[in-house]
Structure formats: structure tokens, C-alpha cells
DRENTOR-97257 format. One record per residue: residue in one letter; x, y, z of N, C-alpha, C, O in turn. Coordinates in steps of 0.1 Angstrom, whole numbers, padded with zeros to 4 digits, always signed. Example, Ala and Ser with C-alpha at 12.3 -4.5 7.8 and 13.67 -1.06 7.14 Angstrom:
// DRENTOR-97257
a+0132-0057+0078+0123-0045+0078+0132-0033+0078+0142-0033+0085
s+0128-0022+0071+0137-0011+0071+0129+0000+0079+0134+0011+0080
//
This chain:
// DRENTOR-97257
x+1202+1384+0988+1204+1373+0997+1197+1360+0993+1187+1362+0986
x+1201+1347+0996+1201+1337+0991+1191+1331+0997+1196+1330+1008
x+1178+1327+0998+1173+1316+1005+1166+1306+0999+1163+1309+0987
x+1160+1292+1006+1158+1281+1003+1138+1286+1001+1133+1291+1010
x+1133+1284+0993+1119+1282+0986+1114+1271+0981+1120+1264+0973
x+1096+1266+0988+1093+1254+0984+1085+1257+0969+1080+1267+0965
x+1087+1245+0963+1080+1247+0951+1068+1230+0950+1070+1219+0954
x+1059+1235+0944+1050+1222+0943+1048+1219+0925+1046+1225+0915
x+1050+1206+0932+1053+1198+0914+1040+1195+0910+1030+1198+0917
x+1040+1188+0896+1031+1179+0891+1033+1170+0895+1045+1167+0898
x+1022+1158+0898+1025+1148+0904+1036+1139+0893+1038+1139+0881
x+1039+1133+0904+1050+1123+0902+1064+1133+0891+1073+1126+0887
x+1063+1140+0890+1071+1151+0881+1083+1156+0889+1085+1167+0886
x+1090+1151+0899+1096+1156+0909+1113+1161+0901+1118+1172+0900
x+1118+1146+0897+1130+1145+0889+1130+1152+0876+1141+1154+0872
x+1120+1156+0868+1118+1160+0855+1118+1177+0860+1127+1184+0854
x+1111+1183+0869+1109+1191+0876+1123+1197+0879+1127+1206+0871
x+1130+1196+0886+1145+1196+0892+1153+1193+0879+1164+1192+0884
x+1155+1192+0869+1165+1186+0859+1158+1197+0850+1166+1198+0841
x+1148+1206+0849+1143+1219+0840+1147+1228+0845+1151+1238+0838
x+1147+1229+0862+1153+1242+0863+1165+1242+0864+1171+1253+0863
x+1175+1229+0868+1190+1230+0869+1194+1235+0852+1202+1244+0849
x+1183+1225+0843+1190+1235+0829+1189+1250+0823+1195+1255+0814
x+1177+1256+0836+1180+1270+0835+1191+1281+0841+1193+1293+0839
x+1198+1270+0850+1204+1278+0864+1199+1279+0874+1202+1289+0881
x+1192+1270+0878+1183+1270+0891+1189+1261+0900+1191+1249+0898
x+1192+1266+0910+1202+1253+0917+1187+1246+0927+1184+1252+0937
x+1180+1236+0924+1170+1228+0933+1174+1216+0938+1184+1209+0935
x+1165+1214+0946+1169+1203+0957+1156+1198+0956+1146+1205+0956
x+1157+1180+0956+1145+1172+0958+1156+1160+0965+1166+1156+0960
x+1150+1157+0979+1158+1144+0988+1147+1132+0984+1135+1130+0984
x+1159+1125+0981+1161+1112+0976+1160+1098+0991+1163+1099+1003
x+1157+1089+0984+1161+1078+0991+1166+1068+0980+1162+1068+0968
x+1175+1060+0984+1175+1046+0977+1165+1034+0986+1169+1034+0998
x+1160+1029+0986+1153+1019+0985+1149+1006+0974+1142+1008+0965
x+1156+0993+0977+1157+0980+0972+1163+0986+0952+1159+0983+0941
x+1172+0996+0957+1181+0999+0943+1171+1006+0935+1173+1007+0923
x+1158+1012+0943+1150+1024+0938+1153+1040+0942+1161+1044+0951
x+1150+1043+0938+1149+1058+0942+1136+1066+0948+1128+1068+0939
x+1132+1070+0959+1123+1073+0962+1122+1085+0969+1130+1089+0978
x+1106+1095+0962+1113+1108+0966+1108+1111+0984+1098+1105+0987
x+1113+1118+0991+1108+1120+1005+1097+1126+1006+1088+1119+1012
x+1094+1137+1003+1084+1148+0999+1075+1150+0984+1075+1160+0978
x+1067+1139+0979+1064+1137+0973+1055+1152+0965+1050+1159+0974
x+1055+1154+0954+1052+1164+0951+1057+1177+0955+1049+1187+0957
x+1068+1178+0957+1076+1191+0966+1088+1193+0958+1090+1185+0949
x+1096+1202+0961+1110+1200+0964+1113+1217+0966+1104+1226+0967
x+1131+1221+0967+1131+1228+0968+1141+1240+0961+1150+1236+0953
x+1141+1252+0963+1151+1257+0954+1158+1267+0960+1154+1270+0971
x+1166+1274+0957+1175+1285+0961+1179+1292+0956+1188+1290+0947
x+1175+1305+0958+1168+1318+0949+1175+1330+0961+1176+1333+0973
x+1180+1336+0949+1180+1352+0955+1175+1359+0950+1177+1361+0938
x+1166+1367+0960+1152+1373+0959+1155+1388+0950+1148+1393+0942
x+1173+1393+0956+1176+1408+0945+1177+1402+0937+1166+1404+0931
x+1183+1396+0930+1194+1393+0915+1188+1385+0903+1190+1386+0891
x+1178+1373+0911+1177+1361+0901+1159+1368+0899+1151+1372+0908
x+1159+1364+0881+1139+1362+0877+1136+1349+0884+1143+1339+0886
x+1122+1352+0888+1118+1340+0891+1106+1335+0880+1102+1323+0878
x+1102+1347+0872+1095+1342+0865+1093+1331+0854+1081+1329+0850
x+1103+1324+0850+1105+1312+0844+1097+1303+0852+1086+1298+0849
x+1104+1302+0867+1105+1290+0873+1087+1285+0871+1086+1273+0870
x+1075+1293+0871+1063+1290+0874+1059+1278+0857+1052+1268+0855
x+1066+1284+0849+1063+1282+0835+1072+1268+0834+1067+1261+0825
x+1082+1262+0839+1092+1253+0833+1083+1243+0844+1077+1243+0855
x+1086+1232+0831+1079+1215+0829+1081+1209+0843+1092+1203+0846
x+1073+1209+0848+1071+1195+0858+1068+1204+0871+1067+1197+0881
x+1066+1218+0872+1064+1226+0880+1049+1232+0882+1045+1240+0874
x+1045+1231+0888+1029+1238+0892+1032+1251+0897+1029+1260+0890
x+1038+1254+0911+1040+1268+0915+1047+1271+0926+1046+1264+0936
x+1057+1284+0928+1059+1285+0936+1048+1282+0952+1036+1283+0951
x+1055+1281+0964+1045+1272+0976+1040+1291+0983+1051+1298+0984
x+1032+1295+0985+1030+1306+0990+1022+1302+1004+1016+1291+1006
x+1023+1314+1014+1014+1317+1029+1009+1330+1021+1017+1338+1016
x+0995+1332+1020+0990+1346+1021+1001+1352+1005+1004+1346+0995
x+1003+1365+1008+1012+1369+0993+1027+1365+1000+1035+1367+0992
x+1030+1362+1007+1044+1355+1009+1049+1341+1004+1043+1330+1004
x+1064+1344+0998+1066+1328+0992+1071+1319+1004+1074+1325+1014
x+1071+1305+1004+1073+1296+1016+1084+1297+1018+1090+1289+1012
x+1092+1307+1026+1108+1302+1024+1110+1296+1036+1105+1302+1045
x+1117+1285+1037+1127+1272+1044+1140+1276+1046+1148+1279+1038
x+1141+1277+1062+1151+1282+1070+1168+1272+1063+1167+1260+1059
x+1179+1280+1064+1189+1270+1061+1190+1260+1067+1191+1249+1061
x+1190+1260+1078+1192+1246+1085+1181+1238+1086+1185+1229+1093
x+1169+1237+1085+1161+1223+1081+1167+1220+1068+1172+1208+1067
x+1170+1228+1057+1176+1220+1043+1184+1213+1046+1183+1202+1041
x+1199+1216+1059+1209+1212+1062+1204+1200+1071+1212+1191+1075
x+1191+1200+1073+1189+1188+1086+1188+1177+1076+1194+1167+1076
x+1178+1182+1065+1171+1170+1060+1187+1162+1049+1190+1150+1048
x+1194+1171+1043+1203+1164+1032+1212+1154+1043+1214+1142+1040
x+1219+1162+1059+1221+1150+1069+1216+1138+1068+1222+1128+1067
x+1200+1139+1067+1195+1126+1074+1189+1117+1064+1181+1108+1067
x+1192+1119+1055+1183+1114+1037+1190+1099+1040+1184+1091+1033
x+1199+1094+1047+1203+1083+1046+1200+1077+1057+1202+1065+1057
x+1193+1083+1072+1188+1077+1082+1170+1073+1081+1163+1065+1087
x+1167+1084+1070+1150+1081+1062+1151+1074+1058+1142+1066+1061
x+1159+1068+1050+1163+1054+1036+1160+1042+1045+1152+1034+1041
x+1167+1039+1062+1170+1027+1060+1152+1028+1072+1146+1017+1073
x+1147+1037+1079+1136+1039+1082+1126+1033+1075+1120+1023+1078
x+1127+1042+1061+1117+1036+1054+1117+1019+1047+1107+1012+1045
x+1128+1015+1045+1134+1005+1047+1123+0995+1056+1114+0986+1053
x+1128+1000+1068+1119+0990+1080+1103+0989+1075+1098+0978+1078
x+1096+0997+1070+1085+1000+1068+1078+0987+1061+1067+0981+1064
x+1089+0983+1049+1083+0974+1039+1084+0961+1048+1088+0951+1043
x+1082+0961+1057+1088+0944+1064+1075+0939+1065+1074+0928+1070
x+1061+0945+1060+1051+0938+1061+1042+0947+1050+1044+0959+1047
x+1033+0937+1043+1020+0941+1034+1010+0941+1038+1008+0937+1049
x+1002+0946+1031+0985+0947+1034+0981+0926+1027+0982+0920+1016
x+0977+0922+1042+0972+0910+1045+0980+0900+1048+0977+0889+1050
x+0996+0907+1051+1001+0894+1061+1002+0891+1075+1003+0900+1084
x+1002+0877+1075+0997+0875+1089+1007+0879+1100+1018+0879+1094
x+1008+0883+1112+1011+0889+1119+1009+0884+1133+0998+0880+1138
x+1024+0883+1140+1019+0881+1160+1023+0891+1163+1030+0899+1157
x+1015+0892+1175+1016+0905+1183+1026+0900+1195+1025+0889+1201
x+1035+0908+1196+1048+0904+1208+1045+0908+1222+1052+0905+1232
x+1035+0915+1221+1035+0926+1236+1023+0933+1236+1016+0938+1227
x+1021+0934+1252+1007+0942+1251+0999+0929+1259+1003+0918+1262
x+0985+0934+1261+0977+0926+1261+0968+0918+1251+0957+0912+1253
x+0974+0918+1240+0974+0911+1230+0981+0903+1226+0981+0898+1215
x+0991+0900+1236+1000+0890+1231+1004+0882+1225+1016+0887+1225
x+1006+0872+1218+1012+0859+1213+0996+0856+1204+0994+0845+1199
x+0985+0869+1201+0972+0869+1192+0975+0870+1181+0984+0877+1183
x+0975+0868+1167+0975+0867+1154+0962+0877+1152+0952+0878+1158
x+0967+0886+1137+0962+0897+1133+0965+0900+1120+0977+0902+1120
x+0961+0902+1110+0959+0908+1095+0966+0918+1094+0960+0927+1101
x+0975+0922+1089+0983+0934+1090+0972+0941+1078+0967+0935+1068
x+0970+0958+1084+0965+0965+1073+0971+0979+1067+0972+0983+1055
x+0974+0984+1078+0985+0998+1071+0999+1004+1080+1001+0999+1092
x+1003+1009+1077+1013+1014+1088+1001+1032+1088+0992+1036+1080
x+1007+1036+1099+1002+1051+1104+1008+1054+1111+1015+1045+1114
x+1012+1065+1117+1025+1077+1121+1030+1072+1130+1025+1062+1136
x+1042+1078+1133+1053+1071+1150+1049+1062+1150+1038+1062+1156
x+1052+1046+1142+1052+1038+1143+1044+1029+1146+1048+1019+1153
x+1032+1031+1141+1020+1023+1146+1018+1019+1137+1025+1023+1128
x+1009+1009+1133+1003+1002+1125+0989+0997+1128+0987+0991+1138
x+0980+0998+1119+0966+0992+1120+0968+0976+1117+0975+0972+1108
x+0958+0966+1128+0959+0957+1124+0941+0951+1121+0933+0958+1126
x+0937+0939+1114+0924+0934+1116+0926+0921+1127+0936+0914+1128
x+0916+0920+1134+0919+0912+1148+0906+0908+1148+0897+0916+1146
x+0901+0893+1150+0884+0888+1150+0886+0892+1167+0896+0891+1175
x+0875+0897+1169+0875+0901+1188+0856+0898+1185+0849+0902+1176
x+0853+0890+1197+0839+0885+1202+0832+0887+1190+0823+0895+1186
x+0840+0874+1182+0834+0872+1165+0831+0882+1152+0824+0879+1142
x+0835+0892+1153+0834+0902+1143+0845+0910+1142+0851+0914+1153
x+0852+0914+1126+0867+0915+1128+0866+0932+1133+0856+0939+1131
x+0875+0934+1137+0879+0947+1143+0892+0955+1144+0902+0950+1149
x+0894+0967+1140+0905+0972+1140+0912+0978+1152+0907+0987+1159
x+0929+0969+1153+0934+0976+1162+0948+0982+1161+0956+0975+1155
x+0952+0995+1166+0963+1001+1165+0973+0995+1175+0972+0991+1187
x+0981+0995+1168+0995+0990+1178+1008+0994+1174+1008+1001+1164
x+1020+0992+1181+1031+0994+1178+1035+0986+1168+1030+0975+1166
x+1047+0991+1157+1052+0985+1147+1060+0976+1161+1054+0966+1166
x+1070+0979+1166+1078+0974+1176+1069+0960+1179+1076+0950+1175
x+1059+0957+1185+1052+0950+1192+1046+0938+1184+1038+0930+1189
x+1054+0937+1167+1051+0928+1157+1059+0919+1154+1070+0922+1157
x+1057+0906+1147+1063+0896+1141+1060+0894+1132+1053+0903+1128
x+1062+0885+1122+1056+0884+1110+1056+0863+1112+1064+0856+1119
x+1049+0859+1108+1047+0847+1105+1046+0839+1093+1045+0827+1094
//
């Protein structure tokens, strides 16, 4: 029987990785984005493959280029239910334009705050951080200070 297995790459080796074992017969999966006519991978250092556990060697796969190791729990290998594979190849194009939104600001541009009690205050943009928050630097009672906020709750100036 057929199932989906994580594998961990060498860094940045994701595409080199996936293109060694397709030339063995390895049918693998690494999701993509396009981004500004880039390609960017979702799961950086990951990807995944599809192995049946009676029929196919696995033992290549540890040894071929761009591969570090199969992903293990304890002596069990990671295997990934079909439908997250089926969720993620769905949504590889609703990540793209996400990540997308992401680049709308750098580390040191200036920034209003739309909402909140921080209102219509100007702030240093410094990182984005999960569900859509973002750190910002804010001078508060003369010494700069960091505050979390919504991406939503920004402008750019």
C-alpha cells in the first residue's frame, strides 16, 4: 500500500533533492509557490514522497543527493495522511498570493498604524510573526519599544 512520507533535505537542496529521486523512480512532492516570477519552496528543507512500504527499496532514497533522511517518530517513518498532501497541492496557489501580501513591507519602513489605540502613530516596521502580526519599533515615553500588532491595522507611508 501506497503512502505519503516526509523526507528532510539539505539545506536549500529541495529541487536537486526531488529531481534525484524522480530519476530513480521516486514519485516526490515539494510545493512550490511562484512569487515576483520566483519560485519559492513552502516547507523549506522538506518535501515529500510516495512509497510503498511492500514492493519499493527504500534504501537508495537515504543515499541520493540533496537528501539527508528519511523524517522518523521513535523507529516509525513520518507518514502524511492523503488528504493533507491533497489539502496542501489545493492550496499552493492560495499560499502564493498570501505570501505575496507578506512582502508589502521591509525591515525599516516607515509605517501608520490604522487602528487600535495606536492610531494614526508612525512606527518602524521590524518583522512579520504568525496570524498576521507584525512587530513594530514605536518611541513610547522616549525610549524605542517594541509593539505587536496586526498586519491588517498597517499602512505603509
Amino acid at each position: 500500500m501506497k503512502n505519503w512520507y516526509l523526507i528532510k533535505t539539505k539545506p536549500r537542496q529541495e529541487t536537486l533533492a526531488v529531481q534525484n529521486l524522480q530519476n530513480q523512480g521516486y514519485h516526490a512532492y515539494c510545493p512550490y509557490a511562484a512569487i515576483n516570477k520566483k519560485y519559492v519552496v513552502l516547507f523549506p528543507g522538506y518535501l515529500f514522497i510516495h512509497l510503498d512500504n511492500e514492493s519499493q527499496n527504500w534504501s537508495p532514497i537515504r543515499s541520493t543527493i540533496g537528501v539527508l533522511n528519511l523524517v522518523r517518530f521513535g523507529l516509525n517513518f513520518a507518514k502524511i495522511p492523503d488528504i493533507v498532501i491533497e489539502f496542501i497541492k489545493a492550496n499552493e496557489l492560495a499560499t502564493a498570493e498570501k505570501i505575496k501580501n507578506l512582502n508589502k513591507f521591509t525591515k525599516g519602513d516607515k509605517v501608520q498604524i490604522t487602528d487600535g489605540v495606536l492610531k494614526n502613530c508612525i512606527a518602524i516596521f521590524e518583522s512579520f510573526k504568525a496570524q498576521d502580526r507584525v512587530l513594530l519599533l514605536m518611541n513610547l515615553l522616549g525610549q524605542q519599544q517594541t509593539i505587536n500588532v496586526s498586519q491588517k491595522a498597517l499602512t505603509g507611508l
